[in-house]
PDB file of N, CA, C, O and CB in Angstrom:
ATOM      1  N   UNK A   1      99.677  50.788 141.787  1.00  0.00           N
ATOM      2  CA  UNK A   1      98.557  49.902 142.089  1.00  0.00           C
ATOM      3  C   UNK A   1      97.429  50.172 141.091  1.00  0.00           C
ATOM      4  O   UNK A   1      96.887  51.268 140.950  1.00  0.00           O
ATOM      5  CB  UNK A   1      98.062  50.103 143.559  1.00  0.00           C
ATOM      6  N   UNK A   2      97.132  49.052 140.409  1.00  0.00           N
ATOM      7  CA  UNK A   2      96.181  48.933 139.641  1.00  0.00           C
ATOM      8  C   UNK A   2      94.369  49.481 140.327  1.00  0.00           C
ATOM      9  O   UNK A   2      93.970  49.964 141.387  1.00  0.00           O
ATOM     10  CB  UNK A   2      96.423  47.378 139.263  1.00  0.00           C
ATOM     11  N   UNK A   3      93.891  49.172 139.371  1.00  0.00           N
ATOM     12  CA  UNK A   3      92.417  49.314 139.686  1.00  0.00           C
ATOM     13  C   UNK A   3      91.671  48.485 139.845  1.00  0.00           C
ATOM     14  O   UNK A   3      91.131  48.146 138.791  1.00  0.00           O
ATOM     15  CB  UNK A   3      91.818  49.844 139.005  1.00  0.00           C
ATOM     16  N   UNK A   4      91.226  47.743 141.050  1.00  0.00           N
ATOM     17  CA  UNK A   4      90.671  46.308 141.382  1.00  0.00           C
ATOM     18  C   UNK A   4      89.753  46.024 140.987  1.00  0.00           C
ATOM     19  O   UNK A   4      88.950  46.838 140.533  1.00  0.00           O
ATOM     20  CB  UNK A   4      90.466  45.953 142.460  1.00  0.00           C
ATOM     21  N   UNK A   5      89.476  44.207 141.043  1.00  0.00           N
ATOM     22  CA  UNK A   5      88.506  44.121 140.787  1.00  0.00           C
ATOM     23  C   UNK A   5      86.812  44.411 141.623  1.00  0.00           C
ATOM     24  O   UNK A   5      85.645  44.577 141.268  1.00  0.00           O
ATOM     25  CB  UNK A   5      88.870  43.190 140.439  1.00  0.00           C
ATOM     26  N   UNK A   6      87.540  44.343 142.800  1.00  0.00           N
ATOM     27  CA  UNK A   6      86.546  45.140 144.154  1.00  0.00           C
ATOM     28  C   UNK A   6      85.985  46.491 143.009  1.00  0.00           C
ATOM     29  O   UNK A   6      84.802  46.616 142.694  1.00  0.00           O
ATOM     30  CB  UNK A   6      87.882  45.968 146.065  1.00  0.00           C
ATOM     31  N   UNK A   7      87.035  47.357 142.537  1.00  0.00           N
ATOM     32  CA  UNK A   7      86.563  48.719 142.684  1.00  0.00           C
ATOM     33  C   UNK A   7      85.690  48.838 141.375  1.00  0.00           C
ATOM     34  O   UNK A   7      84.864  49.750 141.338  1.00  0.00           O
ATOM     35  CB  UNK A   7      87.816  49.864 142.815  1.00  0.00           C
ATOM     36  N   UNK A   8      85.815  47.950 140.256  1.00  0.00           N
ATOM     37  CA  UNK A   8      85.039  47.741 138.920  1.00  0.00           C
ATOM     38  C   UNK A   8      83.510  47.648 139.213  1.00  0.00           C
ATOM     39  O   UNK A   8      82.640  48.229 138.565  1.00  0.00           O
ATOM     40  CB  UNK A   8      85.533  46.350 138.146  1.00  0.00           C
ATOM     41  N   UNK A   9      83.285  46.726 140.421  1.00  0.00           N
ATOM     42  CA  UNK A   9      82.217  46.501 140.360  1.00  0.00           C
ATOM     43  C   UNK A   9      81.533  47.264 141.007  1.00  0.00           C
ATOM     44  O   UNK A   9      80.571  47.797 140.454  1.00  0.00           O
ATOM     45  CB  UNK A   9      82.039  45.534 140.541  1.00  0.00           C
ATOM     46  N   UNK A  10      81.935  47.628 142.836  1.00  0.00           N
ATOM     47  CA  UNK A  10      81.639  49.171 142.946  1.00  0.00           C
ATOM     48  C   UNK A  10      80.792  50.286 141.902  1.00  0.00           C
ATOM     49  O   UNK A  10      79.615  50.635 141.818  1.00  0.00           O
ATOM     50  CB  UNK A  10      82.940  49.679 143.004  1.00  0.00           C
ATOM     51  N   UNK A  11      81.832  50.573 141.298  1.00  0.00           N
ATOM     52  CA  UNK A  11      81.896  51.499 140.140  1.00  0.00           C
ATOM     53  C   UNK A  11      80.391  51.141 139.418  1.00  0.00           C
ATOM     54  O   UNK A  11      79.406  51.879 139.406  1.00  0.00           O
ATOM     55  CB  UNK A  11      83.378  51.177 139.075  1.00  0.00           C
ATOM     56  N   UNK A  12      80.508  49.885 138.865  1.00  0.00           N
ATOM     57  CA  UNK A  12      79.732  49.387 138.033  1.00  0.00           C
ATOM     58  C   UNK A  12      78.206  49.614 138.870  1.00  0.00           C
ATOM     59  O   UNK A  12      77.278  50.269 138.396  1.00  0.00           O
ATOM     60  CB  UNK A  12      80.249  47.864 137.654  1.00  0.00           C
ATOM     61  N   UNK A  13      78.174  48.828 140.389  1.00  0.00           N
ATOM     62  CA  UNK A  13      76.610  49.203 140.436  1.00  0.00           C
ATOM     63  C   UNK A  13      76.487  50.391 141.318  1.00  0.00           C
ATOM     64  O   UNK A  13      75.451  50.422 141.982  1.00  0.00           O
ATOM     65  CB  UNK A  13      75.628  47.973 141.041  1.00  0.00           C
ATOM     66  N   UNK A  14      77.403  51.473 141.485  1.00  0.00           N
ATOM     67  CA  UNK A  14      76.820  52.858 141.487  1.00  0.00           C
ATOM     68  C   UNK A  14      76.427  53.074 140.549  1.00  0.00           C
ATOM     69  O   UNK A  14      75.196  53.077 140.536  1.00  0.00           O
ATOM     70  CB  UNK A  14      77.459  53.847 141.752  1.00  0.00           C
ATOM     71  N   UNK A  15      77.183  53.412 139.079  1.00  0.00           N
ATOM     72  CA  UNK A  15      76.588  53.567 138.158  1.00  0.00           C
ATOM     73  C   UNK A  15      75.251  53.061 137.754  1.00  0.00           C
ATOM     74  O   UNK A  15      74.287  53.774 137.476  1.00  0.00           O
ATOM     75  CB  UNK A  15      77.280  53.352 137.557  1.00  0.00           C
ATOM     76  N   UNK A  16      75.278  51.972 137.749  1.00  0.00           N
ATOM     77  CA  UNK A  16      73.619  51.427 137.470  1.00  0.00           C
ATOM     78  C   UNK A  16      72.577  51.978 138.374  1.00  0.00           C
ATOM     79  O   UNK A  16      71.391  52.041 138.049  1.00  0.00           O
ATOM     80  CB  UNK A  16      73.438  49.777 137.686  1.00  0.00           C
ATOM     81  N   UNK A  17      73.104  52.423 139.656  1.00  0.00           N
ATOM     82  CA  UNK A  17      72.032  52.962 140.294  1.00  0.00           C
ATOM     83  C   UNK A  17      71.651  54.631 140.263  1.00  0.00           C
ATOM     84  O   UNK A  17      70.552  55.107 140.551  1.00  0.00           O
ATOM     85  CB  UNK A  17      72.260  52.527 141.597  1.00  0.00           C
ATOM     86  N   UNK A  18      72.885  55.394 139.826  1.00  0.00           N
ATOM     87  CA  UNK A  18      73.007  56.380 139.654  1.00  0.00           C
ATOM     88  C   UNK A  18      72.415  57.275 138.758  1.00  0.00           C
ATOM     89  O   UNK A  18      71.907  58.351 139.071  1.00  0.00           O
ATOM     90  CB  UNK A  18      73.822  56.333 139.635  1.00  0.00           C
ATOM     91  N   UNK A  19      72.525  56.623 137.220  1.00  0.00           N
ATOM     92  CA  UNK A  19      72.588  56.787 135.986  1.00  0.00           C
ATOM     93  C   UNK A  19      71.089  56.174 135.149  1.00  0.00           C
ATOM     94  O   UNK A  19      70.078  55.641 135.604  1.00  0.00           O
ATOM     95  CB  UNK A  19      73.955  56.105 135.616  1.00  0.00           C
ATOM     96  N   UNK A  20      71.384  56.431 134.147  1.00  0.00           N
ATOM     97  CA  UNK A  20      70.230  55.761 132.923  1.00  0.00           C
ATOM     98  C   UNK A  20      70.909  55.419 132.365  1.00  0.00           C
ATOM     99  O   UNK A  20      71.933  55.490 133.045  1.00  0.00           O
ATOM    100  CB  UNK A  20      69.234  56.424 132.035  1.00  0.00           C
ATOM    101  N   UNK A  21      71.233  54.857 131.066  1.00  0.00           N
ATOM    102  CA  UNK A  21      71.800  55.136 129.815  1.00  0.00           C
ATOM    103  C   UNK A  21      71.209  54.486 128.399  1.00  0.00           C
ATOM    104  O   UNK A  21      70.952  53.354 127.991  1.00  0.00           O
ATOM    105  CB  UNK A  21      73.146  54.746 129.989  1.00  0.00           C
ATOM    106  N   UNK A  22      71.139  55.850 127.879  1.00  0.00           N
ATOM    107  CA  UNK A  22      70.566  55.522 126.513  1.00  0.00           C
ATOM    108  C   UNK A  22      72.286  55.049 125.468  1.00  0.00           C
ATOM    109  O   UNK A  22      73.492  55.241 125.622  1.00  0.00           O
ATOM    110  CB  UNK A  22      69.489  57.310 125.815  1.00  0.00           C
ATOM    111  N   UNK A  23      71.554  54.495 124.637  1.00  0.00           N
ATOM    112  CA  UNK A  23      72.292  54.264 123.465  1.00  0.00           C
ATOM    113  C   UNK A  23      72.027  54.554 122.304  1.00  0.00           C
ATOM    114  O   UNK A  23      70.877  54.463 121.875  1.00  0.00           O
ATOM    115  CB  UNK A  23      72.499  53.296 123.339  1.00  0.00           C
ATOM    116  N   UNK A  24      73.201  55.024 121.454  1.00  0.00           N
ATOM    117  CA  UNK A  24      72.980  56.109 120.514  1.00  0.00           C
ATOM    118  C   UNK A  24      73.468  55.801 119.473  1.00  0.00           C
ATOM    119  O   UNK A  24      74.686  55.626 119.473  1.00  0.00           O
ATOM    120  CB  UNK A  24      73.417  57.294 120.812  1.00  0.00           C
ATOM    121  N   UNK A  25      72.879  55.659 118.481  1.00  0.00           N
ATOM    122  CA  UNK A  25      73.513  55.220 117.000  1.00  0.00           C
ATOM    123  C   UNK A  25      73.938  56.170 116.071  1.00  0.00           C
ATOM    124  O   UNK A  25      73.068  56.906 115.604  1.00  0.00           O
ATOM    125  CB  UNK A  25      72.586  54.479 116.202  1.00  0.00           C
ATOM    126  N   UNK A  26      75.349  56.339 115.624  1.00  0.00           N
ATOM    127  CA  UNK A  26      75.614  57.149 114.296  1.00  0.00           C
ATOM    128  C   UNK A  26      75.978  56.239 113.533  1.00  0.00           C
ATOM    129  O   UNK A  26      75.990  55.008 113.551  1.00  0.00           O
ATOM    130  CB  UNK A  26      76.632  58.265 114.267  1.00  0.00           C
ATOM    131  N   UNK A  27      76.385  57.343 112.602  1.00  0.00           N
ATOM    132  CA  UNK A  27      76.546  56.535 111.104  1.00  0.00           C
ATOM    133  C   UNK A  27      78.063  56.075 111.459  1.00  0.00           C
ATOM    134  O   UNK A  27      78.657  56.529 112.437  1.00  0.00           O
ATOM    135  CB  UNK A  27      76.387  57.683 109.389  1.00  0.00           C
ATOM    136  N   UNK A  28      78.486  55.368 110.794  1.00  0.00           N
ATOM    137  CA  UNK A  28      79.918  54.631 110.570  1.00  0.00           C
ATOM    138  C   UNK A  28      80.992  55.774 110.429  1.00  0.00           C
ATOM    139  O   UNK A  28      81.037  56.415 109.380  1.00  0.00           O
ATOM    140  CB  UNK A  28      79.943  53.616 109.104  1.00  0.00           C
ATOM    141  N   UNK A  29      82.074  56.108 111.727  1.00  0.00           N
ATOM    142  CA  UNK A  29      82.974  57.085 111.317  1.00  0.00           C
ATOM    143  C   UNK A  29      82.726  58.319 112.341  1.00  0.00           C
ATOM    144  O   UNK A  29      83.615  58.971 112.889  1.00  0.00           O
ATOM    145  CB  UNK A  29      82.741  57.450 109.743  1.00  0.00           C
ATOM    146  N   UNK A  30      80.917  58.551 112.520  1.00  0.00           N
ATOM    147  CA  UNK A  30      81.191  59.817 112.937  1.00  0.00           C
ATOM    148  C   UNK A  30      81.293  59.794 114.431  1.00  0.00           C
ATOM    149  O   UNK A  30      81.115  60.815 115.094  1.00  0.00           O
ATOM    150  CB  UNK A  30      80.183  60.761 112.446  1.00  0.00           C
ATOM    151  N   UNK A  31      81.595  58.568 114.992  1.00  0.00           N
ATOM    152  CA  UNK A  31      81.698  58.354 116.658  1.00  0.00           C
ATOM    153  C   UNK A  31      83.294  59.278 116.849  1.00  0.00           C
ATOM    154  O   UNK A  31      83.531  60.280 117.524  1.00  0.00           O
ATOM    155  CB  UNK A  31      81.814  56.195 117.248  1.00  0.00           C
ATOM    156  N   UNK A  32      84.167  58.484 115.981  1.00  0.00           N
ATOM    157  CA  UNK A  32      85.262  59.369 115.648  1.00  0.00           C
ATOM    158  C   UNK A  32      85.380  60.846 115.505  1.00  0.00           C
ATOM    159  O   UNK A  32      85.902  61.592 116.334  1.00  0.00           O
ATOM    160  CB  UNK A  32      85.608  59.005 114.654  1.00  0.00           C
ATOM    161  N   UNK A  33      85.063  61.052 114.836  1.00  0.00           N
ATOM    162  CA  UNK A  33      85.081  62.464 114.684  1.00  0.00           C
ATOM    163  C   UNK A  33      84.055  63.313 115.881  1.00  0.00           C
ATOM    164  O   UNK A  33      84.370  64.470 116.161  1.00  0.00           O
ATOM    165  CB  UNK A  33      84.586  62.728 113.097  1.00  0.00           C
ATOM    166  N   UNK A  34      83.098  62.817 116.409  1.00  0.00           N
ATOM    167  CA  UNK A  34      82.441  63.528 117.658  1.00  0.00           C
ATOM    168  C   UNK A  34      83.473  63.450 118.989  1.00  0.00           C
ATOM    169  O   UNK A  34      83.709  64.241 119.903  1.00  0.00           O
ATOM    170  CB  UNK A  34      80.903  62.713 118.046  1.00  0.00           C
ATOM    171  N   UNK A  35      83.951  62.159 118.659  1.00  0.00           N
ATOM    172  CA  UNK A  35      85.194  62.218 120.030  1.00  0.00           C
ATOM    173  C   UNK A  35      86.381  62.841 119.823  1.00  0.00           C
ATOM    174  O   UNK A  35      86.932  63.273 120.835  1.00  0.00           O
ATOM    175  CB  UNK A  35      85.762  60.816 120.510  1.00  0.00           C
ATOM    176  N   UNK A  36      86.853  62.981 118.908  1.00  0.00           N
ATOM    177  CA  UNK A  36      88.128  64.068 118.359  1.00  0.00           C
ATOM    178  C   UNK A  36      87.493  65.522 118.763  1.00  0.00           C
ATOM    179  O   UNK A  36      88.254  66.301 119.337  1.00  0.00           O
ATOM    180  CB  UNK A  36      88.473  63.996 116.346  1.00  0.00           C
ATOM    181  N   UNK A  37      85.995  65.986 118.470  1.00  0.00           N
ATOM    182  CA  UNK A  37      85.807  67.184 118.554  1.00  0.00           C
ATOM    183  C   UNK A  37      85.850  67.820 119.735  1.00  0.00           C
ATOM    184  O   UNK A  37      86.345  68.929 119.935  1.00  0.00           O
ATOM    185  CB  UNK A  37      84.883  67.389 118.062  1.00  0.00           C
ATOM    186  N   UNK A  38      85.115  66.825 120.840  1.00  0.00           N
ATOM    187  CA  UNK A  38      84.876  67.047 122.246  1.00  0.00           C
ATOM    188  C   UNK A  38      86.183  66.715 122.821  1.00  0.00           C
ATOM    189  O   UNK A  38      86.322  67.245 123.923  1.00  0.00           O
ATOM    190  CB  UNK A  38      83.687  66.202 122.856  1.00  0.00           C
ATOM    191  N   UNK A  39      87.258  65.966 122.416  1.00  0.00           N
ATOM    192  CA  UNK A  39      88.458  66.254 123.299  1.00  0.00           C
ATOM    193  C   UNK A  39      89.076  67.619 122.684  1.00  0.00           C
ATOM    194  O   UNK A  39      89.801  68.377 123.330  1.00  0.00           O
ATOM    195  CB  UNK A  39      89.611  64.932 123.281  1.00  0.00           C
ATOM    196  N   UNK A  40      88.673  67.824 121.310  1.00  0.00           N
ATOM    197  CA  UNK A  40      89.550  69.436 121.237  1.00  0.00           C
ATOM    198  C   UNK A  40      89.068  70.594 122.155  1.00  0.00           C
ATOM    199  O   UNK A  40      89.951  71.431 122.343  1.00  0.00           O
ATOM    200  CB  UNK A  40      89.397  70.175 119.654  1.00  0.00           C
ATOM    201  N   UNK A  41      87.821  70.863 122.807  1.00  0.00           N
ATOM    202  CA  UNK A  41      87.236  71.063 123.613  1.00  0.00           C
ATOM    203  C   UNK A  41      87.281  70.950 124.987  1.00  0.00           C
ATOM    204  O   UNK A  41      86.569  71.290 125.931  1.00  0.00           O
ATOM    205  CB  UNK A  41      86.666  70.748 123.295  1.00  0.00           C
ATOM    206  N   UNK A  42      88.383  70.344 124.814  1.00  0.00           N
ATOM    207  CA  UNK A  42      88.381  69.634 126.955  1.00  0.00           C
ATOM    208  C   UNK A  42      87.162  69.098 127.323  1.00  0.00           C
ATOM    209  O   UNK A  42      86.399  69.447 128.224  1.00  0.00           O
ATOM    210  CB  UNK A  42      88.523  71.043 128.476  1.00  0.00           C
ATOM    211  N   UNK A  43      87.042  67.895 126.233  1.00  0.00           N
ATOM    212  CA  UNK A  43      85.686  67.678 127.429  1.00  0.00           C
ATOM    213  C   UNK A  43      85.246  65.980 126.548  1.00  0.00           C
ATOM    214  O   UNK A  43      85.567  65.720 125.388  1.00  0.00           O
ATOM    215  CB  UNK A  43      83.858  69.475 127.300  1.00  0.00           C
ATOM    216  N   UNK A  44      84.592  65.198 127.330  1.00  0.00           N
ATOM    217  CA  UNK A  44      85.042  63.440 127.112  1.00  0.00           C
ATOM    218  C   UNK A  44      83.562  63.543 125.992  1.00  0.00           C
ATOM    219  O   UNK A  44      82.744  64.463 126.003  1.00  0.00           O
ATOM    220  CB  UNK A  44      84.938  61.904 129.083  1.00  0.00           C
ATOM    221  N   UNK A  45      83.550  62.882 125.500  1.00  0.00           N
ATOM    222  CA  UNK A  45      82.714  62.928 124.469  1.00  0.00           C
ATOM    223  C   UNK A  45      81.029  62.636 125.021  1.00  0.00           C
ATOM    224  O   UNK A  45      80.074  63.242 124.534  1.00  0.00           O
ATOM    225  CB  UNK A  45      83.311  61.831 123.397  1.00  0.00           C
ATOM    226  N   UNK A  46      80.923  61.750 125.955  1.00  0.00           N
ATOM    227  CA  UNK A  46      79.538  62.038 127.237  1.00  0.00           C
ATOM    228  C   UNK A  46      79.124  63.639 127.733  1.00  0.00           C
ATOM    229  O   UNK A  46      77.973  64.066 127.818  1.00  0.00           O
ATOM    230  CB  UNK A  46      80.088  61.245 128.919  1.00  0.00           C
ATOM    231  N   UNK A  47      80.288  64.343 128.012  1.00  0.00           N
ATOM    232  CA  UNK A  47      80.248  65.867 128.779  1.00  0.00           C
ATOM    233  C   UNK A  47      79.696  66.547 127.602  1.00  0.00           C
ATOM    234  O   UNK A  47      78.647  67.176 127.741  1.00  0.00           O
ATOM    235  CB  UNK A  47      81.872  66.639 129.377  1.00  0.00           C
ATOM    236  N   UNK A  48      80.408  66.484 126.200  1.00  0.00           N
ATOM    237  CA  UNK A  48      80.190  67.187 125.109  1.00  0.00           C
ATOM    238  C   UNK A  48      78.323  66.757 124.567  1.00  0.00           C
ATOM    239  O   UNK A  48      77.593  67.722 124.341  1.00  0.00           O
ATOM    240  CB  UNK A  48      81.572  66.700 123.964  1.00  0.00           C
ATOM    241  N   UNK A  49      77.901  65.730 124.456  1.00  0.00           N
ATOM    242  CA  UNK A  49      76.339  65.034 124.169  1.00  0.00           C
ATOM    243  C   UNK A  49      75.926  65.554 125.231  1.00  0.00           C
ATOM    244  O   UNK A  49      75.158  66.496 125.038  1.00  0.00           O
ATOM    245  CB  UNK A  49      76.019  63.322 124.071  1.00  0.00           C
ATOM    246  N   UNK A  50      76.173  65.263 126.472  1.00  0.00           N
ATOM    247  CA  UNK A  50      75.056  66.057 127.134  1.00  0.00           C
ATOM    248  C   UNK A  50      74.691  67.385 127.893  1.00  0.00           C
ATOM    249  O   UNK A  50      73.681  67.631 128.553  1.00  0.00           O
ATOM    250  CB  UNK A  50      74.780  65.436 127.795  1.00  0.00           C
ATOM    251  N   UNK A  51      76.267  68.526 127.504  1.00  0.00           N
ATOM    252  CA  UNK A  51      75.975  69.957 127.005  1.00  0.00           C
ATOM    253  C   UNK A  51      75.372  70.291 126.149  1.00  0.00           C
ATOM    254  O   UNK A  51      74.841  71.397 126.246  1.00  0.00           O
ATOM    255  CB  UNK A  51      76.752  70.561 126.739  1.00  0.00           C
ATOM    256  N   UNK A  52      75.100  69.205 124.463  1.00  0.00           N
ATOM    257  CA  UNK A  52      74.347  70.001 123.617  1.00  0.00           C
ATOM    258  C   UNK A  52      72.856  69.446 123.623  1.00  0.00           C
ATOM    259  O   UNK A  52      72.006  69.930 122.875  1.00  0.00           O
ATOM    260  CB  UNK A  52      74.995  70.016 122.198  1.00  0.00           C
ATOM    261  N   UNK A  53      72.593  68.456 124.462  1.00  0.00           N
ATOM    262  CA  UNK A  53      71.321  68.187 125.144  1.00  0.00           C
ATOM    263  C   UNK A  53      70.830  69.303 125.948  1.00  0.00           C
ATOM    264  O   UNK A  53      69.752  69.864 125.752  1.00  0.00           O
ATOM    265  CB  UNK A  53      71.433  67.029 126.000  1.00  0.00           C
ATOM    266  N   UNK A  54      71.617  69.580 126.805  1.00  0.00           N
ATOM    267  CA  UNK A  54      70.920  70.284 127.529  1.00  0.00           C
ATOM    268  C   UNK A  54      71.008  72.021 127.258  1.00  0.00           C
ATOM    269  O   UNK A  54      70.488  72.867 127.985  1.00  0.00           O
ATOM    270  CB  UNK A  54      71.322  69.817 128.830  1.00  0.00           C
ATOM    271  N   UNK A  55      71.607  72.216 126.325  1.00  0.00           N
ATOM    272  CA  UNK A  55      72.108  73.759 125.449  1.00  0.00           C
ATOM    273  C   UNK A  55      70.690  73.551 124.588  1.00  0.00           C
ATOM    274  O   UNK A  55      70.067  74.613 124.556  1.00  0.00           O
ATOM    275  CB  UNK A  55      74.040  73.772 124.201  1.00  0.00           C
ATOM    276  N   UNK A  56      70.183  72.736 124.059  1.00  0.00           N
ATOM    277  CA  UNK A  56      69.006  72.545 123.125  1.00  0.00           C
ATOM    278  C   UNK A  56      67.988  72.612 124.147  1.00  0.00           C
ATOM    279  O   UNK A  56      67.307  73.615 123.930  1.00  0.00           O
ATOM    280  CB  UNK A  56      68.965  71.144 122.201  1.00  0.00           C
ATOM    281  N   UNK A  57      67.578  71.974 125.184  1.00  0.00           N
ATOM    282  CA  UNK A  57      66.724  72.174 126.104  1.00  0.00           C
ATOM    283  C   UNK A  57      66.182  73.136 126.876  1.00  0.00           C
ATOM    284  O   UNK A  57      65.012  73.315 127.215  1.00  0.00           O
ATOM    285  CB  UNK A  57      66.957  71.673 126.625  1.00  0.00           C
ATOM    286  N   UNK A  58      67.608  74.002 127.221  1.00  0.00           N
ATOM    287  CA  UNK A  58      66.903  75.165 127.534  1.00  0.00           C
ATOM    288  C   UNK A  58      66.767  76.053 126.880  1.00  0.00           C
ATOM    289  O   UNK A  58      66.214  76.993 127.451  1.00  0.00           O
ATOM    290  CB  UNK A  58      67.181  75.638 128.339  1.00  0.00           C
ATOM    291  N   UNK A  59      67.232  76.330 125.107  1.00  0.00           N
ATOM    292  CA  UNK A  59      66.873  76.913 124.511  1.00  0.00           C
ATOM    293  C   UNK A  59      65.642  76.874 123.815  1.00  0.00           C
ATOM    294  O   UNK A  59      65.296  77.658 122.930  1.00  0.00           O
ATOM    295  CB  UNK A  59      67.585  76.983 124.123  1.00  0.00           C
ATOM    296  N   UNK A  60      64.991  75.902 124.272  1.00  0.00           N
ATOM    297  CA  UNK A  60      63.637  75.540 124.215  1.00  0.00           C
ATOM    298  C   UNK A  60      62.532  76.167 125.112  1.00  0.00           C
ATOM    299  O   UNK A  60      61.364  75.909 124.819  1.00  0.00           O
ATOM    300  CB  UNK A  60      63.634  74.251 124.424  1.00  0.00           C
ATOM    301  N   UNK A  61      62.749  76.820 125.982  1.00  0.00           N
ATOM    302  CA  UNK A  61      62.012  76.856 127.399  1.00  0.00           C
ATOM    303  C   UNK A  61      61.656  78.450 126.801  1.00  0.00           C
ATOM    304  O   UNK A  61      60.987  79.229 127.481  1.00  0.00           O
ATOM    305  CB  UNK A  61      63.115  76.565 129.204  1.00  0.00           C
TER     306      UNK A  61
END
């Protein structure tokens, strides 16, 4: 059993209510290579941006 269309939208406005989301521009290529890095890592390329967000943040404090 697939994934409905009930459950997309669900999905969709938890998220909107849940979440923020910024959008983030690189250069041509390196979306690739940031998502290759963070799956060598175990980890989705969102988990990986906002560990080194928040690895920078509190090394700030």
């Amino acid at each position: 059993m697939g994934y409905t269309e009930a459950q997309k939208e669900a999905t969709k406005r938890y998220n909107k209510k849940a979440y923020d989301r910024i959008d983030l521009f690189v250069q041509k290529g390196k979306r690739q290579i940031i998502k290759e890095f963070a799956t060598a890592h175990g980890k989705s390329t969102n988990k990986f941006i906002n560990e080194a967000i928040d690895k920078a943040m509190e090394e700030e404090k």
